[in-house]
C-alpha positions, 0 to 999 in steps of 0.5 A, a space after each residue: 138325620 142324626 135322629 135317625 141312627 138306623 140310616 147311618 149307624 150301619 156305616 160305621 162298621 165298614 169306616 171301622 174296618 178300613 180305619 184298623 186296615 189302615 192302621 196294620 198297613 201303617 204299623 207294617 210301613 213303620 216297622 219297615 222304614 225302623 228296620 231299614 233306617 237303623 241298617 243303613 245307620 249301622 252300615 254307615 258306622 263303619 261296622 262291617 265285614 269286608 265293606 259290606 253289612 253283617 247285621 240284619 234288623 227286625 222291627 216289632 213295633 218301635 222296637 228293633 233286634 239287630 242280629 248277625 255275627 259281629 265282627 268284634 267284640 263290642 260290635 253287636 252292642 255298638 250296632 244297637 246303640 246305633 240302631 237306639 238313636 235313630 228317631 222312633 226306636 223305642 229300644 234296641 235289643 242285641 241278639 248278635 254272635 261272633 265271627 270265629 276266632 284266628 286261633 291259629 291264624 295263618 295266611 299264604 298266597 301261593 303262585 305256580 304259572 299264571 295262577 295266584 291262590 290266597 288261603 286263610 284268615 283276613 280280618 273284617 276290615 276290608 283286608 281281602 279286598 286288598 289282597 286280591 287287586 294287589 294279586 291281580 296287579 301281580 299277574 296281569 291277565 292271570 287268575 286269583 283264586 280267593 279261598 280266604 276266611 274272614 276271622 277276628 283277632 288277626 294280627 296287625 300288620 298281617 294284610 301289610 305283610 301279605 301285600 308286600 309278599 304278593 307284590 314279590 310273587 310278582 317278581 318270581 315264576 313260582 313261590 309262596 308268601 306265608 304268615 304262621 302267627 306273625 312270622 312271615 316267610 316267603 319261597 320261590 324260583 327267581 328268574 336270575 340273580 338280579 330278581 333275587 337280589 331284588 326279592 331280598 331287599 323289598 322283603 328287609 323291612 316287614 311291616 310293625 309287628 311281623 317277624 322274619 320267618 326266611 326268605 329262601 329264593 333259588 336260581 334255578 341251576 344254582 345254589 340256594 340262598 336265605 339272604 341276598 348274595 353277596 357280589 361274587 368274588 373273582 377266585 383263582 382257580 385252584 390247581 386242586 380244589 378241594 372236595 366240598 364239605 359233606 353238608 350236615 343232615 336236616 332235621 326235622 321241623 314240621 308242624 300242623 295246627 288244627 284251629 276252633 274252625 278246623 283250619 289247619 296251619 302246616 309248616 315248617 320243612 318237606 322234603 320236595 315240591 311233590 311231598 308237600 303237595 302230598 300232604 295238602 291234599 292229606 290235610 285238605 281231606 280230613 277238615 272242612 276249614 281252611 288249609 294255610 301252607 307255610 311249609 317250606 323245601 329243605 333237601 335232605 331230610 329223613 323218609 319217614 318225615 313225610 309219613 309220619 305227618 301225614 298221620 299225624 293229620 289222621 289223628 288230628 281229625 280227632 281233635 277240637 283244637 290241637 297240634 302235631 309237631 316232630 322236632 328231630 326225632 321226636 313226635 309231640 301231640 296235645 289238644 282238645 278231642 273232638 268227641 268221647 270215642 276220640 278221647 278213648 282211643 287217641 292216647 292210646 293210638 298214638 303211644 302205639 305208633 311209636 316204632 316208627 323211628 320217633 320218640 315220643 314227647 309230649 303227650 297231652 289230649 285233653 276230653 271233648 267239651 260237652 254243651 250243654 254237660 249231661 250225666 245222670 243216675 238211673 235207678 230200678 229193674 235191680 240195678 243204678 246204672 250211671 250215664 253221661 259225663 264226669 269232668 275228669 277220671 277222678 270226679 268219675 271214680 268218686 261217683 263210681 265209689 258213692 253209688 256203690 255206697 248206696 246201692 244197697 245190694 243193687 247192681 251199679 253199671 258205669 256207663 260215664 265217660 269223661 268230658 269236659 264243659 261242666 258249668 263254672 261256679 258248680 262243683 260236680 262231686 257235692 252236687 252228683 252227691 247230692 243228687 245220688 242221695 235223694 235218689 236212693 230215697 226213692 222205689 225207684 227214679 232218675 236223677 238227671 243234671 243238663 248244664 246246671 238244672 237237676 232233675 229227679 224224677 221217680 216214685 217215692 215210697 210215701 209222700 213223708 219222703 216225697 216231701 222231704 226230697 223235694 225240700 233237699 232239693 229246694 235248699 241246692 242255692 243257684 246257679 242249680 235249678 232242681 226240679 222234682 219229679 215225683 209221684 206217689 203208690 196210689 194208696 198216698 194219692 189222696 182220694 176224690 171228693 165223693 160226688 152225690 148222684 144226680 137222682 139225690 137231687 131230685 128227690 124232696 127234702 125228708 119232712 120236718 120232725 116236730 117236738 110233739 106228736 100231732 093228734 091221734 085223730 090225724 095218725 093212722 094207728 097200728 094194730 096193738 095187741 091186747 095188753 096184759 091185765 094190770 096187777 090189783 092196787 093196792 087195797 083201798 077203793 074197789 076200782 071200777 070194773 075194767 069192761 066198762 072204759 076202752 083202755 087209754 092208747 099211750 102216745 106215740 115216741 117221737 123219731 130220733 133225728 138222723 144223726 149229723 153227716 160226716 164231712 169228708 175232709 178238704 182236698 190238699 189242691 195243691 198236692 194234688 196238682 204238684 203229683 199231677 204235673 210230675 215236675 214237667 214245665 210248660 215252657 214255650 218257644 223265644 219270643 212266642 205264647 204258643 202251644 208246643 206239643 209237649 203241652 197237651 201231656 201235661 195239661 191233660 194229666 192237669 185238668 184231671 187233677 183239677 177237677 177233683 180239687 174243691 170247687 172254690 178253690 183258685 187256681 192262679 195260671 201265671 205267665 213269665 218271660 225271659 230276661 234276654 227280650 226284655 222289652 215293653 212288651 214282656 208283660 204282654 208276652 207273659 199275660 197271652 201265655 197265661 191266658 192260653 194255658 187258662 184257655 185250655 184247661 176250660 176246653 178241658 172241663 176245669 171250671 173257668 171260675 177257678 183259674 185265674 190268669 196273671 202275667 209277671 212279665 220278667 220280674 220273677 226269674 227262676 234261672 240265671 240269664 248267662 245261657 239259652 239254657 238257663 233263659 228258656 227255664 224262665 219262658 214258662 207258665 206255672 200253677 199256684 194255690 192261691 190263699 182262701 180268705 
């Protein structure tokens, strides 16, 4: 039977296809069994949020992502140091983020009834856990509303402090525990003095680390206390008492603070139950974050407090970040606004709002944060018109001042806004100078910077200009990626190869031209007219009569050769392709070799230029990753993106003989690897003229 192949051969095929079936089920079984060992490896560590896993693991092959917002620092790089011992992990990579910041923090419970409502920020650390049994212990049978966020950077001793204050809302009909940075403060209705005296003492000593803020319990029917009375002395009655002394007027605290999540942290003083409820629902209005009360009831206090805060939370809606505060009379605002518009208008807004009866102090908004930072410079239809943003007023009116420089009688339009975001380690004057420069070379163009990539794009008045922008641009050092963008007047566009028609082909070859002149015999003569009788020789001989032989036919002047073809010169391929490509990138998806749409544009304009490149030239198609997934499987990566973008100029016409495709994996980085940004500029595909020789 061996000796007959055709009788087994044919079974190999099907033996084939279920030993590669097999191995997929297996690979898929593998990467299934990495991916939940290494979560449980994880979880069992102890990294977790509120006891339960925050890190999800994929496996590509023996190598795994672990992903998630960590819990803290470090976390995202512990996970995968985790994940890199587990038995068959070839290598770990962290692709994790972070929990938002306590930045304020604040944290209240609140009690009215039977009711028990938690709000703010708890740290990962199994802390809402505990405050919410030790809210049910204290309203047996009642309920606990849990609107608590998980955040990191909380500080320590707060769940010990929250415990403790919700143990005493226990001990009072209605109240609230606060805790505003680490000053805790608790307020609430006892039931008699024996309650408030208790209340006092268990809340004497806070945990480490937790300042007191007050404690302010009332009796319902007598006055209100900030520490724990006194035994109460027995007084004679006095036959006149004396008139009680007018209590002096309260001044006015009150605060509210807008954290990075749009928390909003209130305290400080109101003027009722019923103002505060007022201005929680103001302040719940205007974020999606959480809010913390902290605020306290403290009779007395002006009108025009309350109103005055509750403006406050308008503006504040146009803030990133910042705070509010009144001090007396006098009204305080500073952070970070949230977009431009809010920057435009929220100085002016509130120096407006000053006849209200508050003085007002400091002042401080600081512009909007921009990611990725953007300005640009368009030039053309008679005007260079400036977009995007300027790190301050200053940086904006030097740009304003050099392009007026160098309009050279061109309208100039400021469109720019101030915004702040502008990469470190960048300076935006000597690089928008710069860019302004090289754009006033140009007919006509952008120039256009996003984070910390330059590029001008445009049409250069010939290509001696051309070449000298894009060498301006090659000498900007990192972290500046300059791209150039330029194109040529067709006249500096060299022209194609011409191409003989395809009947020259078809026709023979012109005969071969001898140095003699073959025999008379063999070539047709043409009619010659008869030739002028000679003059007489000289005298000597008579010669013989003229009549008597025919006269002798001169030989025929052999044809001068065709005069040698001029040859055109070579084509500059590399010139051509670079105008081709306009300075457009292929680049491609996170861990992907698939085409995107904006592909076929580029790669269109490409073949054609391509096709009028000499034949013999070779085009090198080289693929390259990112730093970020570095992996074994980067080379591979780079290579299967080369070999796409190859496949598609041959689908295109480009001859196959031309291209070559080569991966470089992550070795030949373009872009530093700090930000998404910059590591997406190194997933790319890029054209090269290799040397002839």
């Amino acid at each position: 039977m061996l000796h007959q192949p055709r009788r087994w051969l044919p079974g190999l095929v099907p033996l084939a296809l279920l030993a590669g079936g097999s191995l997929w089920w297996k690979q898929a079984d593998i990467e299934r069994d990495l991916s939940q060992r290494s979560r449980d490896a994880i979880t069992a560590s102890g990294s977790t949020i509120d006891g339960k896993p925050w890190a999800t693991v994929t496996a590509l092959g023996r190598d795994v992502v672990v992903a998630g917002d960590a819990p803290a620092d470090g976390a995202g790089i512990g996970a995968a140091a985790t994940a890199l011992q587990q038995r068959g992990v070839r290598q770990a990579i962290a692709d994790t983020d972070l929990i938002p910041a306590a930045d304020p923090f604040g944290w209240s419970a609140r009690r009215e009834g039977q009711t028990i409502t938690l709000s703010g920020q708890v740290a990962p650390e199994g802390a809402r856990e505990r405050l919410v049994e030790a809210a049910r212990r204290a309203v047996p049978g009642g309920e606990v509303s849990d609107l608590m966020t998980t955040a990191r950077g909380v500080p320590a001793g707060a769940a010990a402090a929250g415990i403790l204050g919700i143990e005493q809302l226990g001990r009072v009909a209605s109240g609230s525990a606060t805790l505003a940075g680490n000053a805790f403060r608790f307020t609430g209705n006892a039931a008699d003095a024996a309650a408030q005296a208790a209340v006092t003492a268990a809340l004497a000593n806070l945990p480490q680390g937790i300042a007191r803020g007050g404690v302010n319990l009332v009796i319902p029917g007598a006055a209100t206390t900030e520490q724990a009375p006194a035994p109460a002395a027995i007084l004679p009655v006095a036959p006149t008492p004396p008139a009680p002394p007018t209590p002096p007027p309260a001044v006015a605290d009150w605060s509210a603070v807008r954290g990075q999540d749009g928390s909003l942290l209130l305290s400080g003083m109101v003027a009722s139950e019923e103002a505060r409820r007022r201005i929680i629902d103001a302040a719940m209005a205007s974020t999606t974050g959480p809010v913390i009360d902290a605020m306290d009831v403290a009779a007395g206090l002006p009108a025009n407090v309350e109103a005055k805060a509750l403006a406050a939370l308008k503006q504040l809606e146009g803030l990133a970040t910042g705070t509010a505060r009144i001090a007396g009379t006098t009204f305080s605002f500073s952070g970070v606004a949230a977009t431009p518009a809010a920057f435009d208008s929220l100085a002016a807004a509130i120096r407006s709002s000053t006849s209200d009866g508050f003085s007002l102090g400091e002042l401080i908004v600081a512009p909007p944060r921009i990611d990725p930072f953007t300005w640009s410079a368009r030039k053309g239809e008679g005007a260079i018109t400036l977009m995007g943003f300027a790190p301050s007023e200053a940086e904006k009116a030097a740009v304003l001042a050099e392009t007026n420089r160098i309009a050279g009688g061109l309208r100039v339009v400021d469109q720019m806004r101030v915004a702040s975001g502008f990469p470190s380690g960048v300076e935006f004057g000597p690089l928008s100078r710069a860019a302004l420069a090289q754009l006033g070379r140009l007919t006509e163009g952008s120039a256009q910077l996003i984070g910390n990539r330059l590029t001008l794009a445009g049409r250069a008045p010939d290509a001696a200009t051309s070449m000298a922008v894009r060498q301006a641009l090659a000498e900007l050092r990192a972290p500046i990626a300059a791209v150039a963008d330029l194109s040529l007047p067709a006249a500096e566009i060299p022209a194609p190869v011409a191409t003989p028609p395809l009947s020259a082909d078809l026709m023979p070859p012109p005969p071969r031209v001898e140095a003699m002149a073959p025999p008379v015999a063999d070539l047709p003569l043409p009619a010659v007219p008869p030739l002028a009788p000679a003059p007489p020789p000289p005298a000597a001989a008579p010669a013989p009569p003229a009549a008597s032989a025919p006269a002798p036919t001169p030989p025929p002047v052999a044809a001068a050769p065709p005069p040698a073809p001029v040859s055109a010169p070579r084509p500059n391929c590399s010139a051509i392709m670079q105008t081709a490509l306009e300075g457009d990138r292929i680049l491609f998806d996170y861990w992907k070799a698939e085409q995107r749409s904006e592909h076929a544009a580029v790669l269109d304009r490409l073949a054609t230029a391509l096709k009028r490149c000499a034949p013999d030239e070779r085009i090198e198609v080289a693929g390259h990753a990112d730093l970020h997934n570095r992996t074994n499987q980067n080379q591979k990566l780079s290579e299967e993106r080369a070999a796409l973008m190859r496949s598609e100029l041959v689908r295109r016409g480009v001859s196959a003989a031309m291209l070559d495709a080569v991966g470089y994996a992550e070795t030949r980085p373009i872009a530093p690897s700090h930000s998404d940004e910059s590591r997406a500029l190194n997933r790319r595909v890029e054209f090269h003229v290799r040397p002839r020789g």
